[in-house]
Every structure is written in C-alpha cells, then in structure tokens.
C-alpha positions in Angstrom: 18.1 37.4 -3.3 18.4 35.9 -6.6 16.4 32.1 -7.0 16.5 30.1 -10.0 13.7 27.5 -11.0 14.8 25.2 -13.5 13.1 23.2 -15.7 10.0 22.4 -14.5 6.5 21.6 -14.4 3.4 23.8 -14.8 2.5 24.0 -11.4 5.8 25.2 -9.8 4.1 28.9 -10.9 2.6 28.6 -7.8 5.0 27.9 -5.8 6.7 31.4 -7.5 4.4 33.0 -6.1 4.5 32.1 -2.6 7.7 32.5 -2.4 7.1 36.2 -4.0 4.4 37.0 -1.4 6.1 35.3 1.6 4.9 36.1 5.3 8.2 37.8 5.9 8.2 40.4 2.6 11.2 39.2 1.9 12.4 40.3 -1.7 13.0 37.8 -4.3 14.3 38.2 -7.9 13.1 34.9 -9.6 14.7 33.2 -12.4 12.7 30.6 -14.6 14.3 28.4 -17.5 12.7 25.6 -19.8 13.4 24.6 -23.3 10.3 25.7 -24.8 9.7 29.6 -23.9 6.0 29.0 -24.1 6.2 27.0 -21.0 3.7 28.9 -18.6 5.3 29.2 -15.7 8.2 31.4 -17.7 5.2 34.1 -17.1 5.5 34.6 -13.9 9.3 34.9 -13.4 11.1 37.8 -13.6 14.3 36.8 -15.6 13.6 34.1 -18.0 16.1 32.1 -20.5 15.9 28.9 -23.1 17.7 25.9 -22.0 20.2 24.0 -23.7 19.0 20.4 -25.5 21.3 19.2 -22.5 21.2 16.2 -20.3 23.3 14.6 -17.9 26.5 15.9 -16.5 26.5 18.1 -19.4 23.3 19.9 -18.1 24.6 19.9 -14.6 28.0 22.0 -16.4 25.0 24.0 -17.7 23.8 24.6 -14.1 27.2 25.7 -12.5 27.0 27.9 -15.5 23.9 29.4 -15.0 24.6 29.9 -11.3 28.4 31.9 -12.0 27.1 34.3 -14.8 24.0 35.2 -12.6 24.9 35.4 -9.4 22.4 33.1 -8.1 21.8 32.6 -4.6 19.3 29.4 -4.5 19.4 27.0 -6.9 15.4 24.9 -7.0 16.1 21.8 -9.6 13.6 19.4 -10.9 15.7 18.7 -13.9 19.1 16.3 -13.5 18.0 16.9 -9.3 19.6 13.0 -8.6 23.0 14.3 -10.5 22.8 17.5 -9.1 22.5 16.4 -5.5 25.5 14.1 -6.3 27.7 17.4 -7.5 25.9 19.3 -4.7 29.9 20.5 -3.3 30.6 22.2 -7.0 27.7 24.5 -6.0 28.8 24.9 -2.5 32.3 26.1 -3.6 31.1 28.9 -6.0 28.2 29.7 -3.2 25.2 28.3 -4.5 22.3 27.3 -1.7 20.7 24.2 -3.7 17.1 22.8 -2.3 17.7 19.2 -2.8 18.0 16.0 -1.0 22.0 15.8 -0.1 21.9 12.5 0.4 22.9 11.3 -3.1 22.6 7.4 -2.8 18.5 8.0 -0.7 18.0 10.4 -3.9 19.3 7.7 -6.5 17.1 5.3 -4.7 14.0 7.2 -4.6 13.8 7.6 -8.4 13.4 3.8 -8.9 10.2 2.7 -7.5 11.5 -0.8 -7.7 14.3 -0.4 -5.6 12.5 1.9 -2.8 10.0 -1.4 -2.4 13.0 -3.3 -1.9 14.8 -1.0 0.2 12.0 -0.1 2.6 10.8 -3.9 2.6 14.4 -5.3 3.8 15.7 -2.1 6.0 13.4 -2.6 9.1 12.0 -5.6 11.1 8.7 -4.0 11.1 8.0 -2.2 7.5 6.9 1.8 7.4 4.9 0.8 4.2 2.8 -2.3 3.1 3.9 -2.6 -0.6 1.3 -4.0 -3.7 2.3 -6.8 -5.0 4.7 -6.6 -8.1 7.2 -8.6 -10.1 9.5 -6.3 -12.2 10.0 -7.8 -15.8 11.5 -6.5 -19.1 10.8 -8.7 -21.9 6.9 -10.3 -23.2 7.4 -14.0 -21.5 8.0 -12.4 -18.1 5.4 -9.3 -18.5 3.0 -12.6 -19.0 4.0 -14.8 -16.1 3.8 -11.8 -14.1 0.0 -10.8 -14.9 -1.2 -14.4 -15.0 0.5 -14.6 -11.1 -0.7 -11.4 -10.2 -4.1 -12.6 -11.6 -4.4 -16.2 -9.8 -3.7 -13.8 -6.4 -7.3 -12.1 -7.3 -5.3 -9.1 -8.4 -6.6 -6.4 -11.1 -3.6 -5.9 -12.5 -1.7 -2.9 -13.5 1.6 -1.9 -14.9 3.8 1.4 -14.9 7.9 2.0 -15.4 10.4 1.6 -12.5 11.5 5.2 -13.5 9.1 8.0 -14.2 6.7 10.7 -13.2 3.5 10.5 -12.4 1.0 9.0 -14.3 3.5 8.5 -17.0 3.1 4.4 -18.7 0.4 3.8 -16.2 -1.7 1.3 -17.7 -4.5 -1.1 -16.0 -4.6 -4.3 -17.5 -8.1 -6.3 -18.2 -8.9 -9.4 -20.4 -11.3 -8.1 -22.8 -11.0 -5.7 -25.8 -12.5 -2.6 -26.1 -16.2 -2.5 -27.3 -17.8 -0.3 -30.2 -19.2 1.6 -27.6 -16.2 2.6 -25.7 -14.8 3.1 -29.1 -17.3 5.5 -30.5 -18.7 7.0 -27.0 -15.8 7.4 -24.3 -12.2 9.0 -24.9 -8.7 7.8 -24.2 -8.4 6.1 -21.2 -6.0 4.5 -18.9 -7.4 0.7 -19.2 -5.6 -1.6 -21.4 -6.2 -5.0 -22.9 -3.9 -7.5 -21.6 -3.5 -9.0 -25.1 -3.0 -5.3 -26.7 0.3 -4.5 -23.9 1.5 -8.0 -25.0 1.7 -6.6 -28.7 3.3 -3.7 -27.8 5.5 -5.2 -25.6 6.6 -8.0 -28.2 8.0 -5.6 -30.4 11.1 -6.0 -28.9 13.3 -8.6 -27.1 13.7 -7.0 -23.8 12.3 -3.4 -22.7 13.2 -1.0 -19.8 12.6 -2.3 -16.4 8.5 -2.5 -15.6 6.7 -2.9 -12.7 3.8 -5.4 -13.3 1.6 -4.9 -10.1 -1.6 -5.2 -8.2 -4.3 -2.3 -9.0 -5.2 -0.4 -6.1 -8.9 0.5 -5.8 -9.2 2.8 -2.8 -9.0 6.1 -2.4 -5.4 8.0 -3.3 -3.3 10.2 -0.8 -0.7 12.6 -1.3 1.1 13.4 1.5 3.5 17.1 1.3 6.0 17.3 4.1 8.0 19.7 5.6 11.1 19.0 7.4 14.9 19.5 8.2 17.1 16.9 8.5 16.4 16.7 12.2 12.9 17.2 12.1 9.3 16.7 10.0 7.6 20.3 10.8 4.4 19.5 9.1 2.6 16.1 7.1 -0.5 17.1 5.0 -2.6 14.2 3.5 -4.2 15.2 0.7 -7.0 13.0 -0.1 -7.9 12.7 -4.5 -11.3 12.7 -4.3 -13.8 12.6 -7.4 -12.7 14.5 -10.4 -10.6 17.1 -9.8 -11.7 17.6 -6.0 -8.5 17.4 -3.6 -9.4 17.1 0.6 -6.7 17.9 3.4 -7.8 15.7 5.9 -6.1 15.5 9.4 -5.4 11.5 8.5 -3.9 10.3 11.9 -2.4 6.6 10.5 -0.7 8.4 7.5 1.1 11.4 9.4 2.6 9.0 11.4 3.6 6.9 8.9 5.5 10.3 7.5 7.2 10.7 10.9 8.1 7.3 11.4 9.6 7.6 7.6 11.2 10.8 7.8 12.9 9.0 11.6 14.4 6.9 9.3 15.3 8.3 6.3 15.4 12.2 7.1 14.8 13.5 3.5 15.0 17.5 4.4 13.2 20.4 2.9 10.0 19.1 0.7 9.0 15.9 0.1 5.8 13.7 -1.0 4.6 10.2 -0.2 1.7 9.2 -2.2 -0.7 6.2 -1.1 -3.8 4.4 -2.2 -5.9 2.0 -0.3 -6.7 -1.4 -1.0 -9.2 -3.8 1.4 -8.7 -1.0 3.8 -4.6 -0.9 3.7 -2.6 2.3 2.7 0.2 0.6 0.3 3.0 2.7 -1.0 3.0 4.1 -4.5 5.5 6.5 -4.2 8.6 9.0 -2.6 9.0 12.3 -4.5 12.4 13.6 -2.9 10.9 17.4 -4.5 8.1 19.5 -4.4 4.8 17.3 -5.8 2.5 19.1 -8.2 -0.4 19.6 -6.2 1.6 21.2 -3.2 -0.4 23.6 -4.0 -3.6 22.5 -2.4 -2.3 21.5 0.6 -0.2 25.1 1.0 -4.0 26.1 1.3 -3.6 24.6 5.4 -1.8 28.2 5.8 1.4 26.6 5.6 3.6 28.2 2.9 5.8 24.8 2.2 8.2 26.2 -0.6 9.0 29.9 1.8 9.6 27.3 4.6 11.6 25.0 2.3 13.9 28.2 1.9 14.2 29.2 5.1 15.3 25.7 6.5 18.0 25.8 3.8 19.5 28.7 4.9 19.7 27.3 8.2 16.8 30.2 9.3 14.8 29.2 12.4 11.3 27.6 11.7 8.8 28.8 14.7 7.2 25.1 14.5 4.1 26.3 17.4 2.8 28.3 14.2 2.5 25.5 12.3 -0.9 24.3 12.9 -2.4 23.1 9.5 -5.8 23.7 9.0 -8.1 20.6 7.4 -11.2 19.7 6.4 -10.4 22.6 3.1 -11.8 21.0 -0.2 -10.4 22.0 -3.1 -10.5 22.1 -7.1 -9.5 24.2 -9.8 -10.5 25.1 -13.4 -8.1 26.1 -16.5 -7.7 30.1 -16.9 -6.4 31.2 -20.6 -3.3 33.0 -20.2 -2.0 35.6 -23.0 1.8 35.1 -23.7 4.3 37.2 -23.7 5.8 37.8 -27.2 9.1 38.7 -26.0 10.1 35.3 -23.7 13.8 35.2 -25.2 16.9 34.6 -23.6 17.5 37.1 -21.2 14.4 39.1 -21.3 13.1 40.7 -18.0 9.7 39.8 -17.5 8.3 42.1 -14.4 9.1 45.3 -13.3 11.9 45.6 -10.8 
C-alpha cells in the first residue's frame, strides 16, 4: 500500500515510522515530498521527490498529480490540507483515501483562531471552552486600545496572528525595554516591549488580522485524539512541563472536555486541542484538525495514533477495549546528528524494498 506524506514538519518522521512498524505488519511503501531535499524527514521515506514553488489550487493540481502518476493509495496532507479537504471528491474519483477533516467549512474554521473563539463562544448555551480575553485588531491605534484594555482588566498581555502555526508571531508584551543585562547575558526571547511592537506595527496602515490577548501563566496541555466521525477512541493530555519535559497525565476535566467537543463537532481521524491554565481555568488556545508535532510523546501511552488514523480511514474496525492508554510516562528528548543522504533527488529510492 502506497502512502504519501507531503510537505511537512520534522516530526512527522516519527509518525513514518509507526506506521512502518505497525502492530498488524502491515507493509507500507512510504512516499515523502518537501521543497527543500535536506528536509529530514525525506530520510526516512522510501520514495522521495522535490516539490513545486506551488500554492493554492495550483498545489492541490500538483497533488491529484502526484497521486495519478504514483498510484497512491493514502494521501496524509499538512500542506494546502483546508483546500484539499474542500477538493477531497477529485481524490475520491481517481481512488485516493485522503486523512483529512471532510468537513470543509469546520476545517476553514479551525485555521482561524479568531473565528473558532467566536464559533465555539456563540454555538452552545453552555461553552466547551472558556476563551482568554482578546480583541482582534489590524492597524497601530487598535493594537493600542486593545493592550491598554487588556491591561486595565489586570491582564499580561500577549499577541499572536489569527492564522498560523505554533509559536509562530507569538509575542508577550511588557512596558519596559530590555536592560544591558538581558542584552549582553540572555538570548532571543519571546517578551516584547510594548512600545517596540508599536514600531513595528506602525510601519504600515493596517496589518493582517492579530489577536491581542490575555497571557496565560499556567501550565500548557496538548491534548492528541483519536476518533471516527462517530466516535473519540482515545484523549491524551500532554502536560508541557519544564524545558523540554512532556507528562501524559490521565487529566479527567480535559478528556471530557475532548468528548464533549468531539459530540459536537466530530473532527475524525487525528486531532489536537491545546490548553493552558490561568487562576486555575483551562482556556482554549487552540484546534489542530491534523496530527500535532509532539504526537509523538503521547503515542508513548501504547496507542499508535497515526496506524489507527489509517485504519479508521479505510473504514477497518478499531477494537476500542485495547485502548487503554498508559499515564503517568515522562518524557524528553535530545537532538541526534543525522548524515544526509547525497542522492535525495526527484525520484530516488531511499530504502531497500
């Protein structure tokens, strides 16, 4: 069965290989593509090919492409996934099993954190979610009235794009400039001058749409689900402890808050919900309709997510007494140096078959 991995970020290598070594020994030929053929994950597939500088519907012609001359089976996008789950019948027609969201309009939603506040905040009497404080603005007189509001709540403030993924244009915002000592002693960081964003921002008349927020001081979970459209097979909360150390913890309040999402919404396949606590409240930072890039860790509960994933989209029965996460696992990693193939060119088989 030929399976074709897009366009996407580092970690998915380790999804590659769970899919490889699945419980079943089922036998996957795995296809990998990225613009730049250093990209690591390339490594680990066994047919790998340089993308197109393509976007758009252009990419997604790309795609259908792809698919036809290669025979592929499944079809795993990260790149174009909100146009590709709205084309999702061109793949049907030529046979192509695609693991996205196919529901279009939840998908189109989802990538705008603006509008998924909105949408969860006015859909039920009773929200899933509390939701920080924001005001979206795009232009310098708004970005101001927004902080100085957020501020007179007793907010530390924060801002980060309606549109992106994840820590990309996250900012937190504080009054004073940085000190000699953070110059000379401490490396980039993630804390911004309010004045400094004001600069920045003033450089033009209006910007892209920006969420202007309160800054969330608890702890941060990432929660990877599981699920058909019917049901949510598994919920693991993975708690972002100090560093780089990851937790699964068997978090009652936030599994059900995945259930009682997933009731509403049915996103099937993968999908993540990221959280952080503030005065003791879980508020909403996030939906990932995809695979998240930690998975990873909380694949180490004994629950292979992207095998599953697969099997649920080709309609295969999931034996749901056997999945019984295991928690309590802490987790980290450290960065391995990885020799690279000199002959990563279009076409070029990378394993043995």
């Amino acid at each position: 069965m030929k399976i074709w991995f897009n366009r996407w970020f580092t970690t998915v290598l380790h999804y590659l290989e769970m899919i490889r070594n699945n419980e079943d020994q089922r036998k996957f030929i795995i296809y990998g593509s990225h613009p730049n053929r250093d990209t690591l994950y390339l490594q680990y597939c066994d047919f790998v090919f340089e993308e197109p500088d393509l976007t758009g519907d252009e990419y997604v012609d790309f795609c259908l492409d792809f698919c036809k001359t290669h025979a592929i089976d499944i079809f795993v996008p990260r790149m174009e996934n909100v146009l590709i789950s709205e084309r999702l019948a061109d793949f049907e027609a030529i046979g192509v099993k695609v693991l996205v969201c196919p529901n279009a309009g939840l998908m189109k939603m989802m990538e705008n954190k603006a509008v998924t506040y909105q949408e969860l905040l006015n859909n039920t009497s009773s929200p899933i979610f509390s939701i920080p404080d924001y005001k979206i603005v795009n232009n310098v007189a708004d970005f101001k009235q927004a902080y100085m509001a957020l501020k007179e709540k007793g907010h530390k403030v924060c801002l980060k794009p309606v549109v992106g993924e994840g820590a990309n244009g996250f900012r937190v915002l504080k009054d004073e400039i940085d000190s000699i000592e953070q110059l000379m002693r401490h490396g980039t960081s993630f804390r911004m001058p309010f004045l400094y964003a004001c600069d920045i921002l003033g450089q033009q008349e209006t910007f892209p749409d920006l969420m202007v927020m309160e800054y969330l001081e608890g702890r941060e979970y990432s929660i990877d689900c599981l699920a058909s459209q019917d049901k949510l097979y598994a919920a693991i909360p993975r708690m972002k402890g100090d560093g780089r150390v990851r937790e699964l913890v068997d978090h009652r309040e936030l599994i059900q808050q995945a259930h009682e999402f997933h009731r509403e919404y049915k996103i099937p396949y993968v999908f993540n919900i990221q959280v952080k606590y503030n005065n003791g409240i879980p508020k909403l930072l996030e939906i990932n309709p995809r695979m998240s890039g930690g998975m990873h860790i909380s694949c180490l509960s004994g629950i292979n997510m992207p095998y599953l994933a697969i099997k649920i989209l080709l309609e295969e029965r999931i034996d749901d007494k056997q999945l019984k996460p295991k928690f309590g696992i802490r987790a980290s990693h450290i960065e391995k140096e990885m020799i690279l193939g000199s002959n990563l060119v279009s076409g070029t088989t990378k394993r043995q078959m």
